[in-house]
mmCIF entry with sequence, helices, sheets and N, C-alpha, C, O atoms, coordinates in Angstrom:
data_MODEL
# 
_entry.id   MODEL 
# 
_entity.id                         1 
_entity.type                       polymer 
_entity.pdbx_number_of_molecules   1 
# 
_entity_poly.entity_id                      1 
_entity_poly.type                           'polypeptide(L)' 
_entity_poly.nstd_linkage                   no 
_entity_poly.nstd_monomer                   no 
_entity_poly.pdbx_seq_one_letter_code       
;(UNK)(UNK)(UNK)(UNK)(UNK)(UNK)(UNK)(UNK)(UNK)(UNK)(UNK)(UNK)(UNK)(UNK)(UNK)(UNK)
(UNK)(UNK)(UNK)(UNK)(UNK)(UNK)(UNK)(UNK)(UNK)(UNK)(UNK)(UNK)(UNK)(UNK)(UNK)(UNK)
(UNK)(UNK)(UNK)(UNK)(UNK)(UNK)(UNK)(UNK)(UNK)(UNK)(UNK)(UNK)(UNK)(UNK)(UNK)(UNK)
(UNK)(UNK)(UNK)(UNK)
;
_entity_poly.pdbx_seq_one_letter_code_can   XXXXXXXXXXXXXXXXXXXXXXXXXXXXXXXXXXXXXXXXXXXXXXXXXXXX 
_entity_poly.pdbx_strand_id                 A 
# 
loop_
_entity_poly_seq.entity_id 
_entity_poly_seq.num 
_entity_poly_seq.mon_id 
_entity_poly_seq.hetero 
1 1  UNK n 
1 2  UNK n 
1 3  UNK n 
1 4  UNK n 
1 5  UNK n 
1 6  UNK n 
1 7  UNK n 
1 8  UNK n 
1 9  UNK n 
1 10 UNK n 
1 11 UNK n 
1 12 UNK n 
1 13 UNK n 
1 14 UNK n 
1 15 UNK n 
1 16 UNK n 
1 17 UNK n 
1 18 UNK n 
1 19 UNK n 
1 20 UNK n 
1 21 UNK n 
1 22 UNK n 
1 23 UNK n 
1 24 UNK n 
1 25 UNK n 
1 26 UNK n 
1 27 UNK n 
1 28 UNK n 
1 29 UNK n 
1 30 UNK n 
1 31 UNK n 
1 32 UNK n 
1 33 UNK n 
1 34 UNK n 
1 35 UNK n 
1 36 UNK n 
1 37 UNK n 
1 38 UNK n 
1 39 UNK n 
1 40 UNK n 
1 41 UNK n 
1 42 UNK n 
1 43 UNK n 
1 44 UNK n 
1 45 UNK n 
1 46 UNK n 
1 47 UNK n 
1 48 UNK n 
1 49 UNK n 
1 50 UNK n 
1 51 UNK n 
1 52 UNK n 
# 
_struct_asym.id          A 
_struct_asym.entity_id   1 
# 
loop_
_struct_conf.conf_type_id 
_struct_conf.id 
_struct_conf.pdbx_PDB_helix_id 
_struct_conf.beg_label_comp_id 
_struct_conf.beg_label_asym_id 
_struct_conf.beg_label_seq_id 
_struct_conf.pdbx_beg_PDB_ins_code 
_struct_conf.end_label_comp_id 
_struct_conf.end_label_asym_id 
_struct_conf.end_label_seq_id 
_struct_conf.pdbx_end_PDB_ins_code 
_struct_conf.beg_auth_comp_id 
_struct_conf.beg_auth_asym_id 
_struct_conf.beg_auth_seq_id 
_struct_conf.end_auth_comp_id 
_struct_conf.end_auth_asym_id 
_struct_conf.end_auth_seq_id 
_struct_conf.pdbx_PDB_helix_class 
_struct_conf.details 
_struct_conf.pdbx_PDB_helix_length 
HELX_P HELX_P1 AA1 UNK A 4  ? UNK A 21 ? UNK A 4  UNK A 21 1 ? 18 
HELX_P HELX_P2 AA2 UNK A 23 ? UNK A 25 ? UNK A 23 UNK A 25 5 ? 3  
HELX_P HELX_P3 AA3 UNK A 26 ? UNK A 49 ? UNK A 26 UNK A 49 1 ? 24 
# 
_struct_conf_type.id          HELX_P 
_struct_conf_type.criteria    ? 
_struct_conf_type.reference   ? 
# 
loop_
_atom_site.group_PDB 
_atom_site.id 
_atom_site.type_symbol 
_atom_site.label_atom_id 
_atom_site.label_alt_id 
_atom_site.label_comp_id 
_atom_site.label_asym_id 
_atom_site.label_entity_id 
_atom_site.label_seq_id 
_atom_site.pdbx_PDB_ins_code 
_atom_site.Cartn_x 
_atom_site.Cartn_y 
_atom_site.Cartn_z 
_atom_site.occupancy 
_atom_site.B_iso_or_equiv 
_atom_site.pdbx_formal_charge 
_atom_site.auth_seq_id 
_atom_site.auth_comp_id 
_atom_site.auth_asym_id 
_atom_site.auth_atom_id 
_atom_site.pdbx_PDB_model_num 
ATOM 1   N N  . UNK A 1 1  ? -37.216 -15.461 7.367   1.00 0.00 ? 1  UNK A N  1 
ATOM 2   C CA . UNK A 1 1  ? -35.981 -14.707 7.306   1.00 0.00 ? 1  UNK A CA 1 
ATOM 3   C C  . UNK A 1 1  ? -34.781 -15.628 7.488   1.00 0.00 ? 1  UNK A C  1 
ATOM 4   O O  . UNK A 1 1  ? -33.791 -15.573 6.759   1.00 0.00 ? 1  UNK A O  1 
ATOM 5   N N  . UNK A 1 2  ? -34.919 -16.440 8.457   1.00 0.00 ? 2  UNK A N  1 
ATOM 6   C CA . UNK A 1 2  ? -33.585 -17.291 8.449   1.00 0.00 ? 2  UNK A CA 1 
ATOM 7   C C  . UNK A 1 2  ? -33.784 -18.308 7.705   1.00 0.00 ? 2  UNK A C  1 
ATOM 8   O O  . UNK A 1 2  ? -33.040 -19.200 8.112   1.00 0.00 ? 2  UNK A O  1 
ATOM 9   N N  . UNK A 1 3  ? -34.571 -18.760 6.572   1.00 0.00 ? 3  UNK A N  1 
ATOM 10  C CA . UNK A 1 3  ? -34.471 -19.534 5.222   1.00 0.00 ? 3  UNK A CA 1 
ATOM 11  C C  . UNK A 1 3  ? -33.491 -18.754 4.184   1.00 0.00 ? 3  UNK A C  1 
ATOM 12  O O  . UNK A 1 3  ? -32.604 -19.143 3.424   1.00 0.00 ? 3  UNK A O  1 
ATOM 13  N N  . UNK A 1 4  ? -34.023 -17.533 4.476   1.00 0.00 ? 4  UNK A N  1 
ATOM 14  C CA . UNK A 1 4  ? -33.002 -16.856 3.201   1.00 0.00 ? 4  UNK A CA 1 
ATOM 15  C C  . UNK A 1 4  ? -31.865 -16.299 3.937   1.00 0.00 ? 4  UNK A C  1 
ATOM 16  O O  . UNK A 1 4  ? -30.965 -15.944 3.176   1.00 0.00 ? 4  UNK A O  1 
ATOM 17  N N  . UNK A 1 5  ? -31.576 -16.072 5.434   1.00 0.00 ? 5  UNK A N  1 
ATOM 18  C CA . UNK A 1 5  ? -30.339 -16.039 5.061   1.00 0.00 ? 5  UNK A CA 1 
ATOM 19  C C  . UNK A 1 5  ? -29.139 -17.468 5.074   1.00 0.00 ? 5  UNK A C  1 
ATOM 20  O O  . UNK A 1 5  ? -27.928 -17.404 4.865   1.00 0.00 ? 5  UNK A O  1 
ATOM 21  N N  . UNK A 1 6  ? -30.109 -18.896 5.444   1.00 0.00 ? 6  UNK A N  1 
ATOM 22  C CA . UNK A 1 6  ? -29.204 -19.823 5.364   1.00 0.00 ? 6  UNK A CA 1 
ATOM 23  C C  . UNK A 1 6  ? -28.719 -20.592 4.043   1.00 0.00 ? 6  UNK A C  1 
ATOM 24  O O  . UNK A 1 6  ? -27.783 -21.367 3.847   1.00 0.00 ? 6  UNK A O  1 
ATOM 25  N N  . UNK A 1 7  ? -30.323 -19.766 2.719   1.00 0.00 ? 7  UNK A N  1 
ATOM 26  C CA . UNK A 1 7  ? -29.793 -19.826 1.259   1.00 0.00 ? 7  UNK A CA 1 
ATOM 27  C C  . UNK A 1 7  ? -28.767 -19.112 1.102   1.00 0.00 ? 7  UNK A C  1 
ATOM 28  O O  . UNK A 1 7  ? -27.678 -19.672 0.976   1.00 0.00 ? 7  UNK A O  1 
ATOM 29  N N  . UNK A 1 8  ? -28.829 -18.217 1.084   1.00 0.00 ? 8  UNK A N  1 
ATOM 30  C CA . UNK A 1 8  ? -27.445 -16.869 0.786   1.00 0.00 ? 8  UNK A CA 1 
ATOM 31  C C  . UNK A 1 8  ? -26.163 -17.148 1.349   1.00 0.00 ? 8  UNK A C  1 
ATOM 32  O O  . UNK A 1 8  ? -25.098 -16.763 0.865   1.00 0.00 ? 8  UNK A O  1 
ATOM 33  N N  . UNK A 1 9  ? -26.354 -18.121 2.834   1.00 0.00 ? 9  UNK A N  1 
ATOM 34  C CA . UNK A 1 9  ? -24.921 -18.492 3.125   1.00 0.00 ? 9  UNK A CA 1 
ATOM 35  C C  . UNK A 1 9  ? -24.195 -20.153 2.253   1.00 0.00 ? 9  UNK A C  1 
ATOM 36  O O  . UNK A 1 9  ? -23.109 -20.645 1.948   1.00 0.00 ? 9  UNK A O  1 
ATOM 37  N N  . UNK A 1 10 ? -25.340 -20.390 2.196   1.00 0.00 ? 10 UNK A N  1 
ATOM 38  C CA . UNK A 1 10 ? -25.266 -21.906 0.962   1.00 0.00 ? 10 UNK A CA 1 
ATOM 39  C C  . UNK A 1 10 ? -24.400 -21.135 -0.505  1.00 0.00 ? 10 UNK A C  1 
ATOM 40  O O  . UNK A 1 10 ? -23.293 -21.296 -1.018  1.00 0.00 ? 10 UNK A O  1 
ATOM 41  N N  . UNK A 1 11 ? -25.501 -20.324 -0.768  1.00 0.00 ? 11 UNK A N  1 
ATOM 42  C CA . UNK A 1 11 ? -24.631 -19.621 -1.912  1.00 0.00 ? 11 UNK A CA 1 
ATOM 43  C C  . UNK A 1 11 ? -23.707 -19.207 -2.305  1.00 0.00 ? 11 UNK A C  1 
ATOM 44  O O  . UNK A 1 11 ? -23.203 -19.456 -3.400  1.00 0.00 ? 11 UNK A O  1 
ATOM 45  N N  . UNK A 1 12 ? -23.207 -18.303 -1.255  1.00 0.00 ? 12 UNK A N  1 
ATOM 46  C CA . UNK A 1 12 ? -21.893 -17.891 -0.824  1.00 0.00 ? 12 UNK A CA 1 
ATOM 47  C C  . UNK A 1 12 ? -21.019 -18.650 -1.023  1.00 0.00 ? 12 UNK A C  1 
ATOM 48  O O  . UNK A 1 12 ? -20.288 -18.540 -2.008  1.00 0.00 ? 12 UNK A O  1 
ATOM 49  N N  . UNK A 1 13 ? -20.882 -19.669 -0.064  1.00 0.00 ? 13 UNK A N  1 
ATOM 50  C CA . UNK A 1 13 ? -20.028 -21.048 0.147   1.00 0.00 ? 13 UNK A CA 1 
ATOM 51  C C  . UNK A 1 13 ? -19.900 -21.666 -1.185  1.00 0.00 ? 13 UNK A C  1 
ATOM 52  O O  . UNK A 1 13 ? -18.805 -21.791 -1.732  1.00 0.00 ? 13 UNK A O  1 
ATOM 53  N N  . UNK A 1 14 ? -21.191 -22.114 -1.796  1.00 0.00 ? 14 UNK A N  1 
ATOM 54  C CA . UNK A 1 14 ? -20.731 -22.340 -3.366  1.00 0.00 ? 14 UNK A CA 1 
ATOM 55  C C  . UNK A 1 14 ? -19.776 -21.644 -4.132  1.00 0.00 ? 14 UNK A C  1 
ATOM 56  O O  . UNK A 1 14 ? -18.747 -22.050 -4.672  1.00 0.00 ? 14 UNK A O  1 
ATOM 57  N N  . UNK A 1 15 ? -20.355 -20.389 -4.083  1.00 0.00 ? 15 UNK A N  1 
ATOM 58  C CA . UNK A 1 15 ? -19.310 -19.503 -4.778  1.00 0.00 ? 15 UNK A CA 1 
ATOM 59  C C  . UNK A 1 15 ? -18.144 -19.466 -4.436  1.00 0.00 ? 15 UNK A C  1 
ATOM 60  O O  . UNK A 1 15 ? -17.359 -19.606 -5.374  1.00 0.00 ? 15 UNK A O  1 
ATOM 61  N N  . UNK A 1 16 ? -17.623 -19.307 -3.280  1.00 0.00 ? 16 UNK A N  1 
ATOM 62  C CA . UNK A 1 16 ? -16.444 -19.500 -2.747  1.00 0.00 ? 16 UNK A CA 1 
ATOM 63  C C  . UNK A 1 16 ? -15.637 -20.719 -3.325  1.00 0.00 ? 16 UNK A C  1 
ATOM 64  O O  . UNK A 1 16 ? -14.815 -20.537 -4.224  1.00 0.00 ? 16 UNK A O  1 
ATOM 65  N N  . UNK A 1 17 ? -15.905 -22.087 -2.744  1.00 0.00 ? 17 UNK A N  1 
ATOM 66  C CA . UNK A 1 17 ? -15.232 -23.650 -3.895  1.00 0.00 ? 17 UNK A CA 1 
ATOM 67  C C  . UNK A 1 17 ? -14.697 -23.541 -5.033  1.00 0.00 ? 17 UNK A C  1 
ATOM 68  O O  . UNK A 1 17 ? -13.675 -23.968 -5.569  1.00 0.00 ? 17 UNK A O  1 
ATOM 69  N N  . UNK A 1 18 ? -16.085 -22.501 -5.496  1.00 0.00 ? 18 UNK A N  1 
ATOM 70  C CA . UNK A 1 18 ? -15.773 -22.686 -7.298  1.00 0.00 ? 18 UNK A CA 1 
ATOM 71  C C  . UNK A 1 18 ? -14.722 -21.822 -7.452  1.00 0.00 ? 18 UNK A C  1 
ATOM 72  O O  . UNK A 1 18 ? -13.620 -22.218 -7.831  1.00 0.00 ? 18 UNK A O  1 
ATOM 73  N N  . UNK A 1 19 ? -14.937 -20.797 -7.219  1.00 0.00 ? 19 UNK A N  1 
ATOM 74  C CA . UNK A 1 19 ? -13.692 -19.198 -6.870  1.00 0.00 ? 19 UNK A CA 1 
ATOM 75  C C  . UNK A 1 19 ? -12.349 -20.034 -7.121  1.00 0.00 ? 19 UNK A C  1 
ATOM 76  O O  . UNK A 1 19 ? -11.715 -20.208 -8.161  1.00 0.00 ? 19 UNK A O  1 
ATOM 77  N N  . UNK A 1 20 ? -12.070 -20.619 -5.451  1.00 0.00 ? 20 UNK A N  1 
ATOM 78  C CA . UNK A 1 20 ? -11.026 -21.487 -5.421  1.00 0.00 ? 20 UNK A CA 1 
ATOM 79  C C  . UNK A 1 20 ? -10.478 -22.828 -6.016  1.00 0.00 ? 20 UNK A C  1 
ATOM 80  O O  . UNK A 1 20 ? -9.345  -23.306 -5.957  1.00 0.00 ? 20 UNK A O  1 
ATOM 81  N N  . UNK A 1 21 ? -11.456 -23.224 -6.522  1.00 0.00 ? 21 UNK A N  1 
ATOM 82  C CA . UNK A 1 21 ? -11.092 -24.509 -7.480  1.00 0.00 ? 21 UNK A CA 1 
ATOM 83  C C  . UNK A 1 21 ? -10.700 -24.198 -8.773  1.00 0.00 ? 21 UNK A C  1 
ATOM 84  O O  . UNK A 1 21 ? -9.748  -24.797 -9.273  1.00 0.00 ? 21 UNK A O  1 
ATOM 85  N N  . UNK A 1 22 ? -11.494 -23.075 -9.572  1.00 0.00 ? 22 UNK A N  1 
ATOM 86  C CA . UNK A 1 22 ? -10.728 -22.631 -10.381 1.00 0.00 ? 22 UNK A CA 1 
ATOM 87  C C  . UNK A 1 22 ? -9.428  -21.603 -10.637 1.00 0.00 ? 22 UNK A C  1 
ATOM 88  O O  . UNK A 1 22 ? -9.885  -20.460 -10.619 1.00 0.00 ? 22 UNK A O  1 
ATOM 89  N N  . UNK A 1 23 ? -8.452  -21.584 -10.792 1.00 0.00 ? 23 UNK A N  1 
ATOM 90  C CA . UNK A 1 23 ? -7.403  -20.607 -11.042 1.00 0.00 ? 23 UNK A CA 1 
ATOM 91  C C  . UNK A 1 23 ? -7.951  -19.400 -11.246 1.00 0.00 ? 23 UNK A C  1 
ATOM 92  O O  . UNK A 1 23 ? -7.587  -18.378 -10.665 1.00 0.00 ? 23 UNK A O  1 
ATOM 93  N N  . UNK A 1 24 ? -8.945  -19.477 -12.169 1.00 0.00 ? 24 UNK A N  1 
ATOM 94  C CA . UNK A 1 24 ? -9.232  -18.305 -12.971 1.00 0.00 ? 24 UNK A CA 1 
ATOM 95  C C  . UNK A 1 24 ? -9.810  -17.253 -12.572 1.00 0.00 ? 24 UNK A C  1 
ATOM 96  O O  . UNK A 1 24 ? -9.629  -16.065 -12.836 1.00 0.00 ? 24 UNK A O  1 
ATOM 97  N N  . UNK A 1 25 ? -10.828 -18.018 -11.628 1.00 0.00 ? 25 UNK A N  1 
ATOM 98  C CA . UNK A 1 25 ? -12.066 -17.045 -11.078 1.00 0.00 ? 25 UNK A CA 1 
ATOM 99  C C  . UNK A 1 25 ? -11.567 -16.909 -9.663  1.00 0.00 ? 25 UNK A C  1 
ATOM 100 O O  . UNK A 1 25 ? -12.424 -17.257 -8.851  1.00 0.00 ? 25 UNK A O  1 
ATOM 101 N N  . UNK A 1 26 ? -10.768 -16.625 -9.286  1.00 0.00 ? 26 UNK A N  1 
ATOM 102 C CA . UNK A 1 26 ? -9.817  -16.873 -8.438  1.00 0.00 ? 26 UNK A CA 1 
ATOM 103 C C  . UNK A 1 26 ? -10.810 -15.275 -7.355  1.00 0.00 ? 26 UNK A C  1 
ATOM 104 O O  . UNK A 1 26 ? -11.181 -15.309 -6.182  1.00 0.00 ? 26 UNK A O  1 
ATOM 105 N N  . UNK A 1 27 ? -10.893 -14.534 -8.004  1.00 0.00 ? 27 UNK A N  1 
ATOM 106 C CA . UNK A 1 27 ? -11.662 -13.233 -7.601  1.00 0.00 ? 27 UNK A CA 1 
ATOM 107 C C  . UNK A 1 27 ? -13.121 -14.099 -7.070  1.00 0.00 ? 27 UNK A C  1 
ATOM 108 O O  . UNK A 1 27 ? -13.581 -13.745 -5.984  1.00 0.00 ? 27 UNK A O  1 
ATOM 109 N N  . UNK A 1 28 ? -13.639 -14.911 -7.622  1.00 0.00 ? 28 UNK A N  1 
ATOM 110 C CA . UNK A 1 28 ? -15.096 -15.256 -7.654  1.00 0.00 ? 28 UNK A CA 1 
ATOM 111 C C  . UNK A 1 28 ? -15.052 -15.839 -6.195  1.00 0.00 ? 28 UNK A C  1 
ATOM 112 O O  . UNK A 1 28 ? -16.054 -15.530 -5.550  1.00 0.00 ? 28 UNK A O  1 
ATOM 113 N N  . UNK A 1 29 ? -13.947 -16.769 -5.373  1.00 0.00 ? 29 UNK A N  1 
ATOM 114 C CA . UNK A 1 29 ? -13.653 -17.190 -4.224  1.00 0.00 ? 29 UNK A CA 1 
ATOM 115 C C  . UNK A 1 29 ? -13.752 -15.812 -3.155  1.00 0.00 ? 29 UNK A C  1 
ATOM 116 O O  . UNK A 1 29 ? -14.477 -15.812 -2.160  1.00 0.00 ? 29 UNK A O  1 
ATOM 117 N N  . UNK A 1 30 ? -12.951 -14.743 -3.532  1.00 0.00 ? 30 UNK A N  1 
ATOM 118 C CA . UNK A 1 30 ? -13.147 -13.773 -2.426  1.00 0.00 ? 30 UNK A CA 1 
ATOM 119 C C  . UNK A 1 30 ? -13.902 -13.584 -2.133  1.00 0.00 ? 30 UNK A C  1 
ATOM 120 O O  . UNK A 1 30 ? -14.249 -13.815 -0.974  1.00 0.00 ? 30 UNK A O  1 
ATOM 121 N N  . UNK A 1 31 ? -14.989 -12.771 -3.457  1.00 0.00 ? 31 UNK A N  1 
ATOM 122 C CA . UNK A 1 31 ? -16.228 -12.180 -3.307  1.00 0.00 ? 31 UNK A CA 1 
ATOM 123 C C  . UNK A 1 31 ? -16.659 -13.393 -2.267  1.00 0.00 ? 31 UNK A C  1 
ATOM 124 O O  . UNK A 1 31 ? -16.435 -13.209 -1.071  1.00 0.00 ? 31 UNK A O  1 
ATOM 125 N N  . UNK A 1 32 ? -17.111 -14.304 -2.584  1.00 0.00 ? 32 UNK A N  1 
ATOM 126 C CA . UNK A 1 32 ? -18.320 -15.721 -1.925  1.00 0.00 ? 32 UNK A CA 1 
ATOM 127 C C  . UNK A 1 32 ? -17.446 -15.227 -0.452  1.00 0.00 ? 32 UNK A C  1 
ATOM 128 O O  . UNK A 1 32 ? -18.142 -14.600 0.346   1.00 0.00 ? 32 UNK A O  1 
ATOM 129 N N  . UNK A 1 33 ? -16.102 -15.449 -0.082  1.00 0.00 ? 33 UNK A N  1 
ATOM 130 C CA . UNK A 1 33 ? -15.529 -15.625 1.360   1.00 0.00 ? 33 UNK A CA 1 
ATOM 131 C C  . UNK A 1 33 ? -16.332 -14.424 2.013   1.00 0.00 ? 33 UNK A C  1 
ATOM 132 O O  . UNK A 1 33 ? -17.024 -14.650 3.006   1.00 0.00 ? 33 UNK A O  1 
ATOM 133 N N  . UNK A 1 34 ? -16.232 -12.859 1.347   1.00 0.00 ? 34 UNK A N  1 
ATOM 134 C CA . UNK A 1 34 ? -16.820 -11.858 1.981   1.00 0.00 ? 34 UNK A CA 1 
ATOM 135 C C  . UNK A 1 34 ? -18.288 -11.876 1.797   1.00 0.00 ? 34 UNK A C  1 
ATOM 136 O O  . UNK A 1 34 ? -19.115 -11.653 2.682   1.00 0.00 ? 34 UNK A O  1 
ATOM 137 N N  . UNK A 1 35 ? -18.460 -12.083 0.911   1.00 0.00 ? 35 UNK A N  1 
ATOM 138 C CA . UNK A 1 35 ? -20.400 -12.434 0.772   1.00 0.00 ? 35 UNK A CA 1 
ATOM 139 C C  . UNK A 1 35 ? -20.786 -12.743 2.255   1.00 0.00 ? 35 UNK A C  1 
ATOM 140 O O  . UNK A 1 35 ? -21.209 -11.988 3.130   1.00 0.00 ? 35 UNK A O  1 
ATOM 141 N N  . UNK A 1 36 ? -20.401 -14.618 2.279   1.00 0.00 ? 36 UNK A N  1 
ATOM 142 C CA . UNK A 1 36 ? -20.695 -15.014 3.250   1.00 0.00 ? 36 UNK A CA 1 
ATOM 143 C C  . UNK A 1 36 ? -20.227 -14.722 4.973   1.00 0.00 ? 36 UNK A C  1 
ATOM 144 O O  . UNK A 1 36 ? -20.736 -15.113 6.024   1.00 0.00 ? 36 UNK A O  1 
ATOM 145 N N  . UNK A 1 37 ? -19.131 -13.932 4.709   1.00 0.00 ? 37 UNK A N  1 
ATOM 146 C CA . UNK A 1 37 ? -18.952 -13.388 6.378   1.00 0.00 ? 37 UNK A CA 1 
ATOM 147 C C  . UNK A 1 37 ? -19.753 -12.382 6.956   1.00 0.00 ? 37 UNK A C  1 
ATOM 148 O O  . UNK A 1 37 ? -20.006 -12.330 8.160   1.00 0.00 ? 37 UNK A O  1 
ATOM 149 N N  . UNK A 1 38 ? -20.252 -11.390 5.905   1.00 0.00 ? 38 UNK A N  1 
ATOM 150 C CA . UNK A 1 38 ? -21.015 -10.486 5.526   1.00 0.00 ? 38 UNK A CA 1 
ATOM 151 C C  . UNK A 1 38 ? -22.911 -10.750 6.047   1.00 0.00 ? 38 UNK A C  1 
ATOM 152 O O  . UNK A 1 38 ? -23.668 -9.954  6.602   1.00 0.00 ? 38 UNK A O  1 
ATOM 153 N N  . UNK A 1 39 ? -23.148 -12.114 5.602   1.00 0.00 ? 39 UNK A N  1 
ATOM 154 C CA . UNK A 1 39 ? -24.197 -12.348 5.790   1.00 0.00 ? 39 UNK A CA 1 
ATOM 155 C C  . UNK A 1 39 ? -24.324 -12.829 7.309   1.00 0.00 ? 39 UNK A C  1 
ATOM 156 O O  . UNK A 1 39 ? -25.150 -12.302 8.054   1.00 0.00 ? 39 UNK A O  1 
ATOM 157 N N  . UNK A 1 40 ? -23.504 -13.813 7.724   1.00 0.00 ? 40 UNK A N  1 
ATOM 158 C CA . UNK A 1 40 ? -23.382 -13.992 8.719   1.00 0.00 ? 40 UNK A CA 1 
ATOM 159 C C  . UNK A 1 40 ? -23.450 -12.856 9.863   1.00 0.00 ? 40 UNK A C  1 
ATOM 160 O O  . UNK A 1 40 ? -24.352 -12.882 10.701  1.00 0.00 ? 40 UNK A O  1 
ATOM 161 N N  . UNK A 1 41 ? -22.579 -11.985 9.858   1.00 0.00 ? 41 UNK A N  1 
ATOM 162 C CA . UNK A 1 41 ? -22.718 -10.936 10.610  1.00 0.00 ? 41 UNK A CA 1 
ATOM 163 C C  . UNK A 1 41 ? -23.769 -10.048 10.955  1.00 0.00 ? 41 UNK A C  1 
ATOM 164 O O  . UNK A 1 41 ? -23.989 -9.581  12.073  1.00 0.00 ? 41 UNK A O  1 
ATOM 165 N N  . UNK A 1 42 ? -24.344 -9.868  9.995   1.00 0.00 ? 42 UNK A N  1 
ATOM 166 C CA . UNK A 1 42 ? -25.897 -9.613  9.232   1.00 0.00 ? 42 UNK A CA 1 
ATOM 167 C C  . UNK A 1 42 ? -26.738 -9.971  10.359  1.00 0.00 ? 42 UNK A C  1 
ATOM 168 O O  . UNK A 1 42 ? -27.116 -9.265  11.294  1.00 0.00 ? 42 UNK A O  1 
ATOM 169 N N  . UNK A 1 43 ? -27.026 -11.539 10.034  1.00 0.00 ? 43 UNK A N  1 
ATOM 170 C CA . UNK A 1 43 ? -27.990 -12.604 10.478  1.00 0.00 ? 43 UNK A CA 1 
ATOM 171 C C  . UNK A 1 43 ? -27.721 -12.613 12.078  1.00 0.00 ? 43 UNK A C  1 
ATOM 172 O O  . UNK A 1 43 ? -28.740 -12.731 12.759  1.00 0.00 ? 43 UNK A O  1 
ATOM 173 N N  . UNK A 1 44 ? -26.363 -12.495 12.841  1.00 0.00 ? 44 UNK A N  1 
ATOM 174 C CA . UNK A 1 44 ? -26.380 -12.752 14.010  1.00 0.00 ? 44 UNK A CA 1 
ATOM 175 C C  . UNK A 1 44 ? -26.764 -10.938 14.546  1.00 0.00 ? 44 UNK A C  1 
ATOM 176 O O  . UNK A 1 44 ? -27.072 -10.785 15.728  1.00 0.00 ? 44 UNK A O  1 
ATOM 177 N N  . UNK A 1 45 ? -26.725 -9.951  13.819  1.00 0.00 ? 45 UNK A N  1 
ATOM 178 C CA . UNK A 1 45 ? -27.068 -8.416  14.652  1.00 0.00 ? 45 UNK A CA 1 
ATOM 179 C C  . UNK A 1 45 ? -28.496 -8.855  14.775  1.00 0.00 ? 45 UNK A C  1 
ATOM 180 O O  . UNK A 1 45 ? -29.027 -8.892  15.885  1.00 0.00 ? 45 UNK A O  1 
ATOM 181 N N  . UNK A 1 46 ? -29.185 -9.212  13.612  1.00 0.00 ? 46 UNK A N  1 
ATOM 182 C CA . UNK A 1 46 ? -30.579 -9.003  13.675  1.00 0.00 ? 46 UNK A CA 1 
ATOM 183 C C  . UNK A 1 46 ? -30.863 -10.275 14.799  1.00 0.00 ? 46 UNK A C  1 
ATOM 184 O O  . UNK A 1 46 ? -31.358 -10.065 15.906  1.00 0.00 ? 46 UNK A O  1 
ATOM 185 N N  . UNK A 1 47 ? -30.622 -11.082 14.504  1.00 0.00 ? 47 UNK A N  1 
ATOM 186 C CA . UNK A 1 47 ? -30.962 -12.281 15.391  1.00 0.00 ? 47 UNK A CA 1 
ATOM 187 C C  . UNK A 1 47 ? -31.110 -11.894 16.809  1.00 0.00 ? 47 UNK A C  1 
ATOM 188 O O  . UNK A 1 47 ? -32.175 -11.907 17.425  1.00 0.00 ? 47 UNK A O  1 
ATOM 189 N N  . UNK A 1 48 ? -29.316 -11.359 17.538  1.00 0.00 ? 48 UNK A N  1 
ATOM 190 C CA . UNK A 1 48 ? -29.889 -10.693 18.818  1.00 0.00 ? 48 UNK A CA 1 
ATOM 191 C C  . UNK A 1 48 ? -30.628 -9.193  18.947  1.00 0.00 ? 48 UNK A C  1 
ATOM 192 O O  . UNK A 1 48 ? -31.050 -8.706  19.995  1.00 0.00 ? 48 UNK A O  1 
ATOM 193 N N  . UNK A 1 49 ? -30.679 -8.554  17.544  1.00 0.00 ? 49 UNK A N  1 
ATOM 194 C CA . UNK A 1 49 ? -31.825 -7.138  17.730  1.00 0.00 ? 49 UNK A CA 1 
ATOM 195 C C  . UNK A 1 49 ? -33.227 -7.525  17.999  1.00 0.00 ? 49 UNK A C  1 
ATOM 196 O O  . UNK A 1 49 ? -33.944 -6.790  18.679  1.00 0.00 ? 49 UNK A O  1 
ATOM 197 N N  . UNK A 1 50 ? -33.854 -9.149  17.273  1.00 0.00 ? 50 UNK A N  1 
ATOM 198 C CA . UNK A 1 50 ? -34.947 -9.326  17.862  1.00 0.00 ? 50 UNK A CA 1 
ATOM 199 C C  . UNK A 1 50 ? -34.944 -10.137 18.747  1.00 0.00 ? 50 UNK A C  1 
ATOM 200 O O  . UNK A 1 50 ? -36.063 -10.637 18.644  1.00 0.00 ? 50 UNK A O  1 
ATOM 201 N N  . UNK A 1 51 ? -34.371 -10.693 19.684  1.00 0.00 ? 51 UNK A N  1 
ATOM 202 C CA . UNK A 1 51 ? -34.334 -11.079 21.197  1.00 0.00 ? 51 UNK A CA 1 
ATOM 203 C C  . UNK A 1 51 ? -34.799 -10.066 21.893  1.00 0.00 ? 51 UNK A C  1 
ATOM 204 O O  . UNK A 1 51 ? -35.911 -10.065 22.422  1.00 0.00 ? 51 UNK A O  1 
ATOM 205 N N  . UNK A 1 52 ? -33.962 -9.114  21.943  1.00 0.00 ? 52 UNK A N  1 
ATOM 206 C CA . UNK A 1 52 ? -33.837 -7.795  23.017  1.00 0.00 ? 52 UNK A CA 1 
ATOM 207 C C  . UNK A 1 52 ? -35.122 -7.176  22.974  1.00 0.00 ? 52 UNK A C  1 
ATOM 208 O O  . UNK A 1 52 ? -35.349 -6.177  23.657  1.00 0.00 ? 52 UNK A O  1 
# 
């Protein structure tokens, strides 16, 4: 589980660069910024749901 979500945050982050490096896809940067905050948030509920 935390392989895929540290792919998905890799991914994200890619997406995000490109988003912002290009003018164009300028939308493609948001999505990746919220993707990846998204996942993160994700990864740390479950993380401490299976501690507890």
């Amino acid at each position: 589980m935390l392989t895929l979500v540290v792919v998905l945050l890799a991914v994200w982050l890619v997406l995000s660069i490109v988003g912002f490096a290009v003018e164009g896809i300028f939308w493609l940067g948001v999505i990746g910024v919220v993707l990846f905050v998204a996942t993160a948030i994700i990864a740390v509920i479950r993380r401490r749901a299976n501690r507890a």
